[in-house]
SETI-944084 format. One record per residue (C-alpha): residue in one letter; residue number from 1; x negated, y negated, z negated. Coordinates in steps of 0.001 Angstrom, whole numbers. Layout:
NODE   aa     i      east     north        up
NODE    A   NUM         X         Y         Z
...
END
This chain:
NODE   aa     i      east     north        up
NODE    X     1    -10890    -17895     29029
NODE    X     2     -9323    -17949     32535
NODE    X     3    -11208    -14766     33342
NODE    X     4     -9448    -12984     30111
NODE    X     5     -6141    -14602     31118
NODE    X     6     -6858    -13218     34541
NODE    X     7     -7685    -10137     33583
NODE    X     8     -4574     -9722     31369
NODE    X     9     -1915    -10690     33993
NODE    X    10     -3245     -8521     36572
NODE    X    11     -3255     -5091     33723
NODE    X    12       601     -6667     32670
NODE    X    13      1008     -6634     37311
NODE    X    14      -376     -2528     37073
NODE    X    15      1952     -1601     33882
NODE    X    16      4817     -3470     35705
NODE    X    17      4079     -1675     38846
NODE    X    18      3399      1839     37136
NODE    X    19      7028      1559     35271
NODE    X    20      8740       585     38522
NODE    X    21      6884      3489     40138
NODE    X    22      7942      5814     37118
NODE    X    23     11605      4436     36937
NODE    X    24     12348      4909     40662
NODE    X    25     10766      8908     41047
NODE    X    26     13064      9368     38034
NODE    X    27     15941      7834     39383
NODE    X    28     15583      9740     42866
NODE    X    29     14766     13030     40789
NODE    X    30     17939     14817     40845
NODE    X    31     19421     18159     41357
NODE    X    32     19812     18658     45199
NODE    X    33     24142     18478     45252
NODE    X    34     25930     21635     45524
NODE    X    35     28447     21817     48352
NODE    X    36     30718     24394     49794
NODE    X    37     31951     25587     46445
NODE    X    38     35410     27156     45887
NODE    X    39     36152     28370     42239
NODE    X    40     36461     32299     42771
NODE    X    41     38956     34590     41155
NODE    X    42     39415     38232     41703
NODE    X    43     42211     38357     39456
NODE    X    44     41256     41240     37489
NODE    X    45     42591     42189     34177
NODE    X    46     39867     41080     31818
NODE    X    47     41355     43377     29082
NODE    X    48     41780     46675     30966
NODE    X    49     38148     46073     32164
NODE    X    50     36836     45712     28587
NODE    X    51     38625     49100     27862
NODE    X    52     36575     50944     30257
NODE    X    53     33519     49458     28993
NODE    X    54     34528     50419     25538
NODE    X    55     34317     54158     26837
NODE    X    56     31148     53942     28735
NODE    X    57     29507     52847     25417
NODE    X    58     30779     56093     24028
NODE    X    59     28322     57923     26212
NODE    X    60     25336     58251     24251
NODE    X    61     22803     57915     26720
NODE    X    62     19933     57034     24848
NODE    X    63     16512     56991     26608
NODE    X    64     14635     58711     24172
NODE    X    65     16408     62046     25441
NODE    X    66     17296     62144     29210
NODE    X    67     18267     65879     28863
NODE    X    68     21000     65059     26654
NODE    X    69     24803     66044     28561
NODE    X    70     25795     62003     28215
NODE    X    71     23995     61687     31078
NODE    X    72     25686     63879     33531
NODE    X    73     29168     63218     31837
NODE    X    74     28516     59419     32719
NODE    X    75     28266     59716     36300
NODE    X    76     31328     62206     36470
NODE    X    77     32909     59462     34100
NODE    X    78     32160     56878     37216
NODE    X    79     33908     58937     39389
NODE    X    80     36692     59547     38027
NODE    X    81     37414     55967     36501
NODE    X    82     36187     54364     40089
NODE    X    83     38174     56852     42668
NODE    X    84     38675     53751     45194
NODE    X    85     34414     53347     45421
NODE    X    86     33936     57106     45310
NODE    X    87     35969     57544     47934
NODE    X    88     34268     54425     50081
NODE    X    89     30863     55150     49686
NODE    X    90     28625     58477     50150
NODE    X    91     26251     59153     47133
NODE    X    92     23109     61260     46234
NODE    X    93     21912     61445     42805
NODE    X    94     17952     61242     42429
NODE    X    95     15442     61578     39540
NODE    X    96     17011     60651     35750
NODE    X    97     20249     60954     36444
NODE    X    98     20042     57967     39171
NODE    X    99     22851     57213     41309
NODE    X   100     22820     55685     44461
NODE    X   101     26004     54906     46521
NODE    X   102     26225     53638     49895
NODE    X   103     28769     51464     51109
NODE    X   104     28703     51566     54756
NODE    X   105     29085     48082     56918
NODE    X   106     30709     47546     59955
NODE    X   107     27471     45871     61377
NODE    X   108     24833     47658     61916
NODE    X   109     22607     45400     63051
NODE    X   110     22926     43271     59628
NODE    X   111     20316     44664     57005
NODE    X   112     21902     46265     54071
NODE    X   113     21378     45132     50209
NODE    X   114     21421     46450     46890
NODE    X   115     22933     45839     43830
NODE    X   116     21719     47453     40514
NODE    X   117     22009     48024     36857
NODE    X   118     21451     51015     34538
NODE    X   119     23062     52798     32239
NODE    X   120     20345     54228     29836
NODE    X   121     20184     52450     26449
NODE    X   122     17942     52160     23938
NODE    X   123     17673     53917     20612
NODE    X   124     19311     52376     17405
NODE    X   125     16437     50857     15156
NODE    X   126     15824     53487     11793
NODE    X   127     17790     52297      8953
NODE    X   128     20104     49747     10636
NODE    X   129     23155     51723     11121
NODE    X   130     24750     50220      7925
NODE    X   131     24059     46647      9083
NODE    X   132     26392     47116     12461
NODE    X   133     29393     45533     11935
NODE    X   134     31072     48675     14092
NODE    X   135     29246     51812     15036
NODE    X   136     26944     51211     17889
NODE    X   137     28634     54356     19870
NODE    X   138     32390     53918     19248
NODE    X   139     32963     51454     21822
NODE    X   140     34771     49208     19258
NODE    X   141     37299     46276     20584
NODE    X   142     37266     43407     18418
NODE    X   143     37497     39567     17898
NODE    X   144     37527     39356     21665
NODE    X   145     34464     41890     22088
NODE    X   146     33013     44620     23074
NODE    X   147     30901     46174     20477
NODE    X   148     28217     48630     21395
NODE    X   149     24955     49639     22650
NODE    X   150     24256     48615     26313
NODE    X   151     26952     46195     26570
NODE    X   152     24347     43413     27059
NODE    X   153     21831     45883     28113
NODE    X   154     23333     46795     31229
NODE    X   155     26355     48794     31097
NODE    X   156     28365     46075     30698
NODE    X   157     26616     44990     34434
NODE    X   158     27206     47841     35755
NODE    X   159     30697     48255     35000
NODE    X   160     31965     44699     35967
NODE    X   161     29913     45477     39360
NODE    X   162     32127     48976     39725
NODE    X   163     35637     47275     38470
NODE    X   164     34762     44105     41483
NODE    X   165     34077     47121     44096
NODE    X   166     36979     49085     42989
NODE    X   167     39369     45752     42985
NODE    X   168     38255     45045     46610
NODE    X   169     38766     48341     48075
NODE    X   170     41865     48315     46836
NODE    X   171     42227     45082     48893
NODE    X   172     41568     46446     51810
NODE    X   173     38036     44691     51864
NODE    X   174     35405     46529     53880
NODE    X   175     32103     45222     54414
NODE    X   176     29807     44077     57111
NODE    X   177     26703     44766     55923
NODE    X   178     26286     47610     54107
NODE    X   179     25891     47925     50564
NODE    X   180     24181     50133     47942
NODE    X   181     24545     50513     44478
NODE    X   182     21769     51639     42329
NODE    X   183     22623     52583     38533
NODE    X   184     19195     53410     36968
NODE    X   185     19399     56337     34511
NODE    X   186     15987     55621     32749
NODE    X   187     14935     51687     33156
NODE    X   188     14436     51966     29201
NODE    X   189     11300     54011     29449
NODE    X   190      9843     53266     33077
NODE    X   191     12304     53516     35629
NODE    X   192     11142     56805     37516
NODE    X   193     14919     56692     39083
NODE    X   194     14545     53480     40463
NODE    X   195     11224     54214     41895
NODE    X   196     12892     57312     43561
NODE    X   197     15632     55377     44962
NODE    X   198     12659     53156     46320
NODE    X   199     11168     56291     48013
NODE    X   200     14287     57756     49470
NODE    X   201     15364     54016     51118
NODE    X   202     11924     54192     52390
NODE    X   203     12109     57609     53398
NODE    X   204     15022     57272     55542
NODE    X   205     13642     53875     56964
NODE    X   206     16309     51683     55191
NODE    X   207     14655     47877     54685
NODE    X   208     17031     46050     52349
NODE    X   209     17084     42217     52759
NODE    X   210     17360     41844     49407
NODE    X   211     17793     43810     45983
NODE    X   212     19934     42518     43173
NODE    X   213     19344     43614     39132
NODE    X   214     19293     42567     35607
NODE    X   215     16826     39670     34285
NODE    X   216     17906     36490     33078
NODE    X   217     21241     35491     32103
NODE    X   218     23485     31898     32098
NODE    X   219     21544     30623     29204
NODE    X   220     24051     28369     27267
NODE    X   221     22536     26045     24710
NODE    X   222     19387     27804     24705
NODE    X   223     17113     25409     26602
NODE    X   224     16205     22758     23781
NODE    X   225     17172     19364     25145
NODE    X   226     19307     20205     27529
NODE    X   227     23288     20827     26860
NODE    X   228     24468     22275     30745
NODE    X   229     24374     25963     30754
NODE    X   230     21205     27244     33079
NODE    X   231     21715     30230     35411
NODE    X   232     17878     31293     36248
NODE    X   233     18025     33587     38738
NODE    X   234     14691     34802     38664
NODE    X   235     12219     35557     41978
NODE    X   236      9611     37988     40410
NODE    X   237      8713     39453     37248
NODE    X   238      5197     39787     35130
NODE    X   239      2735     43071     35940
NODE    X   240      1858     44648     32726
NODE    X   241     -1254     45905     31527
NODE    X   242     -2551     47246     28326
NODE    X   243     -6394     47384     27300
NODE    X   244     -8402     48575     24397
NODE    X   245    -11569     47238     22651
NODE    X   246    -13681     49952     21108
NODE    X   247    -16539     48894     18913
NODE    X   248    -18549     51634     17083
NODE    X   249    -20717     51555     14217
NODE    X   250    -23370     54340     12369
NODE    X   251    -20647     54901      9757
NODE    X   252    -21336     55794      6442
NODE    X   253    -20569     54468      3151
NODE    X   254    -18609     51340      2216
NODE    X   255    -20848     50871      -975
NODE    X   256    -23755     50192      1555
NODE    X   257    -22234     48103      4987
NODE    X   258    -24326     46762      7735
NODE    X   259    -23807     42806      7807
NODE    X   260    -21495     43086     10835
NODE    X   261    -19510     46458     10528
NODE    X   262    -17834     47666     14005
NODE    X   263    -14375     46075     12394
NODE    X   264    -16130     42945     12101
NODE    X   265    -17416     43070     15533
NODE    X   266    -13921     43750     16872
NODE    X   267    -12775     41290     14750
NODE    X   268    -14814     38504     16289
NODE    X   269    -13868     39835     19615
NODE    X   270    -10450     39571     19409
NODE    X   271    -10605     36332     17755
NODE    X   272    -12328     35083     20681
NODE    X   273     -9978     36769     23104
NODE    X   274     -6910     35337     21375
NODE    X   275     -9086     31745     21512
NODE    X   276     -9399     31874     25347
NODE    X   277     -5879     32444     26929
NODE    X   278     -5926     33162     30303
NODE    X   279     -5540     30404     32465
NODE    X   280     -2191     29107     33647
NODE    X   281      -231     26460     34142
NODE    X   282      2617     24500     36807
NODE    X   283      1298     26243     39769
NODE    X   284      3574     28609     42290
NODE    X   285      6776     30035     40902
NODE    X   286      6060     28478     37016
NODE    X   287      6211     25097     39252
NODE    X   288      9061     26001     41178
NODE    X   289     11223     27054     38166
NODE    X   290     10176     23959     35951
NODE    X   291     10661     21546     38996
NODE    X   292     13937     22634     39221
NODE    X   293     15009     22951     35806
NODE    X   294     13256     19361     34911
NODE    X   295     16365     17540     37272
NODE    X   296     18748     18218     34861
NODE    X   297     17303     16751     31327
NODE    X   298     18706     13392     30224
NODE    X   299     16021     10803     31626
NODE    X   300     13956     10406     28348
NODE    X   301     12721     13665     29178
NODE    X   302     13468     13891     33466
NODE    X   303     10750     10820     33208
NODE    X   304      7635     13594     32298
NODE    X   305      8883     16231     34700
NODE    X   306      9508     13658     38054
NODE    X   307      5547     12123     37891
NODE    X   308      3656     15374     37048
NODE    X   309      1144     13473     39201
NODE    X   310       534     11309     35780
NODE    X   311      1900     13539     33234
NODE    X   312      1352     17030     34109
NODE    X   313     -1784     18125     31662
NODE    X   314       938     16039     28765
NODE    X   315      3661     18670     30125
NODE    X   316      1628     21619     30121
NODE    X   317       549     21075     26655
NODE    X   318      3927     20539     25355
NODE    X   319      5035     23824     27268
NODE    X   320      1967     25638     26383
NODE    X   321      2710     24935     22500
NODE    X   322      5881     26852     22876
NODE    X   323      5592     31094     23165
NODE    X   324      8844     30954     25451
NODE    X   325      7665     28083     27928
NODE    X   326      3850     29277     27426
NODE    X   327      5077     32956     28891
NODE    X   328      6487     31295     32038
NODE    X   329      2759     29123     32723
NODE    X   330       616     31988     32109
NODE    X   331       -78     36118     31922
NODE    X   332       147     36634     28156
NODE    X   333     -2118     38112     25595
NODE    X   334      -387     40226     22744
NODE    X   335     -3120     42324     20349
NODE    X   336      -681     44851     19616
NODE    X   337     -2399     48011     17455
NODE    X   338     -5817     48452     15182
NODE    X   339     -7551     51341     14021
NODE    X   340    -10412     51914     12376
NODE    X   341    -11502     53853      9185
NODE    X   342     -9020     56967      7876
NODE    X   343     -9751     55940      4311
NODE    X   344    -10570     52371      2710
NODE    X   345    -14109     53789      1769
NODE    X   346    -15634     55086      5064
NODE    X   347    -17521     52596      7650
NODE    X   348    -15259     53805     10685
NODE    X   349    -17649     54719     13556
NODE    X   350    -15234     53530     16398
NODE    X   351    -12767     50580     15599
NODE    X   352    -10632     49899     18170
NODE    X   353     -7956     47166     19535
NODE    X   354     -5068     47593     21866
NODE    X   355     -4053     44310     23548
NODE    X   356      -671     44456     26026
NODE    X   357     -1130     41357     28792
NODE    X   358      2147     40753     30964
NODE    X   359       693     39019     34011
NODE    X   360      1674     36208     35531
NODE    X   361      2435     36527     40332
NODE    X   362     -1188     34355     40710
NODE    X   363     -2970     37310     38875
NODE    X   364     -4312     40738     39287
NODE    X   365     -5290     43440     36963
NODE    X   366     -8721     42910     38391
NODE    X   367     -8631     39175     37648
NODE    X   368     -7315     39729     33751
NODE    X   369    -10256     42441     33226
NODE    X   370    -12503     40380     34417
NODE    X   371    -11302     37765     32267
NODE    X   372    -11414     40379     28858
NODE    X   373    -15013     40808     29909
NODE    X   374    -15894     36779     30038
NODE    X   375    -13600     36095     26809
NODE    X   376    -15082     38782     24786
NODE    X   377    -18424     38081     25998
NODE    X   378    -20352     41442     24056
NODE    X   379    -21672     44358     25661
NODE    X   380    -21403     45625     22128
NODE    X   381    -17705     45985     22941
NODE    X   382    -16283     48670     25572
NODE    X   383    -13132     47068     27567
NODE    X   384    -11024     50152     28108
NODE    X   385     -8173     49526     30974
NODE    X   386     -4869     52063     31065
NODE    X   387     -4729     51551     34820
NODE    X   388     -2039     54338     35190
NODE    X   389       452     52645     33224
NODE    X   390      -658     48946     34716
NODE    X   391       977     46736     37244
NODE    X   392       919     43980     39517
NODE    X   393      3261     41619     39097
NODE    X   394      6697     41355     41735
NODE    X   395      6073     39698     44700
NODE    X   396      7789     36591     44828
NODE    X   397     11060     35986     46866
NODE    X   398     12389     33800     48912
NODE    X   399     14514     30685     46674
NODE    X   400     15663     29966     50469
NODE    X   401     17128     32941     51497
NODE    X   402     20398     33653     52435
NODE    X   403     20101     36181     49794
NODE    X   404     19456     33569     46997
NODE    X   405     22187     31104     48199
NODE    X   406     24655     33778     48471
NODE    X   407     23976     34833     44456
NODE    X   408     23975     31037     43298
NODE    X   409     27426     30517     45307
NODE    X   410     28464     33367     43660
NODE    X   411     27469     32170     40210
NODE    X   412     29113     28395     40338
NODE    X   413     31910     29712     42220
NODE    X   414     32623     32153     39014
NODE    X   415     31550     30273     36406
NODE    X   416     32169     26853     37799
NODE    X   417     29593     24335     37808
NODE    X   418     25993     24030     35986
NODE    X   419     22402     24500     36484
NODE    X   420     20718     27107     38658
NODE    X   421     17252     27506     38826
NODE    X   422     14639     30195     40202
NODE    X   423     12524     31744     37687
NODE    X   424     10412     34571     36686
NODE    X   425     11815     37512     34481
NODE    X   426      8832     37470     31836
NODE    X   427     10092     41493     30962
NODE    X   428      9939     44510     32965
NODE    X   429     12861     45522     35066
NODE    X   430     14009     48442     37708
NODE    X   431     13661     45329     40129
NODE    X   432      9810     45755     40625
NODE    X   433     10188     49251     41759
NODE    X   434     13127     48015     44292
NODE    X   435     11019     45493     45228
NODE    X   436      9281     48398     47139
NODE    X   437     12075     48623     49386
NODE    X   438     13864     45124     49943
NODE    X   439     12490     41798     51857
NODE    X   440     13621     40079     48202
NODE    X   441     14292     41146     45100
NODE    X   442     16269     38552     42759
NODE    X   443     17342     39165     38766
NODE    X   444     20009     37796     37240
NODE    X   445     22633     39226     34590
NODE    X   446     26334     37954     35548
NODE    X   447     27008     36734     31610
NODE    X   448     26969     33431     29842
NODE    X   449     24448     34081     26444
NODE    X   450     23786     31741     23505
NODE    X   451     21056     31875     21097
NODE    X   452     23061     34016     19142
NODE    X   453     22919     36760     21521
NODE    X   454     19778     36926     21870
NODE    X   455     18817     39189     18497
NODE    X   456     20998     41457     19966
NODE    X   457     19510     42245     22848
NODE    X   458     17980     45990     21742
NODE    X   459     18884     45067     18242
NODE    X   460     21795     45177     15991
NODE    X   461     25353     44333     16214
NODE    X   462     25332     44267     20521
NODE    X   463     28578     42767     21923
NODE    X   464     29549     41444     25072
NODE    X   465     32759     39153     25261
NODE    X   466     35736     40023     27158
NODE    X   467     35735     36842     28558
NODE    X   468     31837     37247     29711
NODE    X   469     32933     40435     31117
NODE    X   470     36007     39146     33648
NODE    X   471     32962     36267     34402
NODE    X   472     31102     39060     35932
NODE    X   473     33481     40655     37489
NODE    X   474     34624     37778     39459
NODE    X   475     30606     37033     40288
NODE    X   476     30645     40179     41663
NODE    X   477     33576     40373     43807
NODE    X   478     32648     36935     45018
NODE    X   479     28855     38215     46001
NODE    X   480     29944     41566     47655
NODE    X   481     33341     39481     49403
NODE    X   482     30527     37309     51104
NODE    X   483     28427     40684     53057
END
């Protein structure tokens, strides 16, 4: 009996100890404190701003036609509605309709940067004009919005970037460093301009210190479980690759099928692809982004996220179980297409699969085939691999920079105070191919989203507030005030 009572009181002495242990990495897991702060104004007319975005979304510069005349009458429509920056800056315009400006710094011994968005937008969906509340090409200002395509998705970017430029030369502001801007004229469909602007950088033997584009957002409300608005300004984004799984069969009749017809086969391949994800988890930047984010949930929920030493397979399964969370742990696997017979009575003699992976910094191309290969596990089944359309995934930047510290300041001091976090822009971007040419490459979009918005994004009814819009503008003129 003394042994049992024994026994007890020292497992009650470990569960005392383990609580203290989890209490106090709780307590002391906190957001490191911001400092050196000022709120940042440029003290731009929010209104007059929103009335030049109106008229950029007039410009129909849909990607799915890059010879249309919108294109050219855009940049000429920069020009003239931006004479302070035209006149500051020197600019060449390269594949798709691609500007690029240069701002030239007093110091030449500081690297330059680069700022980006683009202007291209993407089609309106068949059959959904009725079901926008204003035409997606009038440029509509309503209930304290702009309506149109590519306000979200980016001209509403790149025209808060231009109006904080054109406020500051007007100020008298000039530069140290000097600064480029890059306004992508095809991102929708590949981004051949911002690989161009890549080449001609590297070409004239210009190594940015860092590159700034779209990607995430201030996410407001959108995090479940936590209430402060998240700015994830994000460090790298996913490669992309796209296979196909071709089984074939001796065809013939439907009346008289084989036991496992090549559908079937590919069936049961698929199924066990889909079964065996490949692996992930809180490793590299998907540890960086949730370590950071974790310090600002209420402590029911800090508690997990502070001893991932005793809870981290718990937290990757709850993260794993949802598709948003699971994209950030892991490179993703989407079956996206199947085709097989051309009638419902005819054994098809080739059925095949198309499967789009987005892949996560810790893997290759080489590492996901490999993994198709294992998962599938049938030499019955040809792994076909689109490697000129694949690639790697970003290299990661620096979350220490002065790069990255000067876009954070530049977020709290504009939008005031809340959560910032590095991440990893699960999408694909212009930023990989500028990646090419700068030291870092970060993604952020200057606007403050809630779930709401987020249908929107190359959907229906697309809108960007006029409030949003000065909040940009002032993020802007505080990042290009500090090079």
């Amino acid at each position: 009996m003394r042994i049992v009572k024994y026994v007890l009181a020292v497992i009650g002495l470990l569960v005392v100890a383990l609580a203290a242990v989890l209490v106090v990495n709780t307590l002391r897991y906190r957001p490191a404190p911001v400092t050196g702060v000022e709120p940042y104004s440029l003290g731009v007319d929010a209104e007059a701003a929103a009335g030049t975005l109106a008229r950029a979304v007039q410009f129909r510069t849909v990607s799915d036609d890059l010879s249309r005349p919108d294109f050219p009458a855009f940049l000429a429509f920069l020009d003239e509605t931006f004479p302070g920056v035209t006149a500051a800056t020197e600019k060449v315009v390269l594949e798709a309709n691609t500007p690029l400006y240069k701002w030239q710094g007093s110091d030449d011994s500081l690297p330059p940067v680069l700022l980006a968005a683009h202007y291209d937008v993407v089609p309106i969906p068949p059959g959904s004009l009725e079901r926008w509340d204003y035409d997606p090409f009038a440029g509509e200002i309503a209930d304290g919005y702009v309506w149109g395509r590519g306000t979200l998705d980016n001209k509403g970017a790149l025209i808060a970037l231009l109006t904080a430029a054109e406020t500051l030369v007007g100020q008298g502001f000039a530069p140290k460093r000097t600064i480029y801007f890059s306004f992508g004229g095809d991102e929708e469909i590949g981004g051949a301009g911002a690989k161009a602007v890549a080449a001609y950088l590297n070409g004239q033997g210009v190594k940015l210190a860092w590159a700034l584009d779209e990607g995430s957002f201030v996410l407001d409300g959108i995090i479940p479980g936590l209430d402060q608005p998240v700015a994830s300004i994000n460090l790298s984004e996913k490669g992309y690759m796209t296979a196909r799984l071709v089984a074939t069969g001796a065809g013939g009749h439907s009346s008289m099928p084989p036991r496992v017809t090549a559908v079937g086969e590919l069936a049961g391949a698929l199924d066990r692809l889909q079964k065996a994800p490949v692996p992930g988890g809180l490793t590299d930047v998907s540890a960086t982004f949730f370590d950071t984010l974790g310090r600002y949930f209420p402590f029911g929920q800090r508690i997990v996220f502070a001893n991932t030493w005793l809870f981290k397979p718990v937290l990757e399964g709850i993260l794993s179980g949802s598709a948003s969370t699971d994209a950030m742990l892991r490179t993703t696997t989407a079956p996206t297409m199947l085709e097989g017979s051309s009638t419902e009575n005819v054994l098809p003699t080739r059925a095949t699969a198309v499967i789009n992976f987005r892949l996560h910094p810790r893997d290759s191309i080489d590492d996901v085939v490999a993994h198709v290969h294992e998962a599938v596990a049938d030499e019955g089944i040809a792994v076909e691999v689109d490697r000129e359309t694949a690639a790697e995934a970003s290299p990661v930047s620096s979350a220490t920079s002065q790069g990255y510290k000067d876009i954070e300041g530049s977020i709290l001091a504009a939008f005031g105070p809340l959560a910032t976090v590095p991440g990893l822009t699960i999408a694909a971007t212009d930023a990989r191919h500028y990646a090419m040419a700068a030291e870092d490459t970060y993604r952020i979009n200057p606007f403050k989203i809630t779930g709401d918005d987020l249908e929107r994004f190359h959907g229906i009814n697309e809108r960007l507030s006029i409030e949003n819009l000065g909040l940009g503008i002032d993020f802007y003129g505080a990042l290009l005030s500090k090079q």
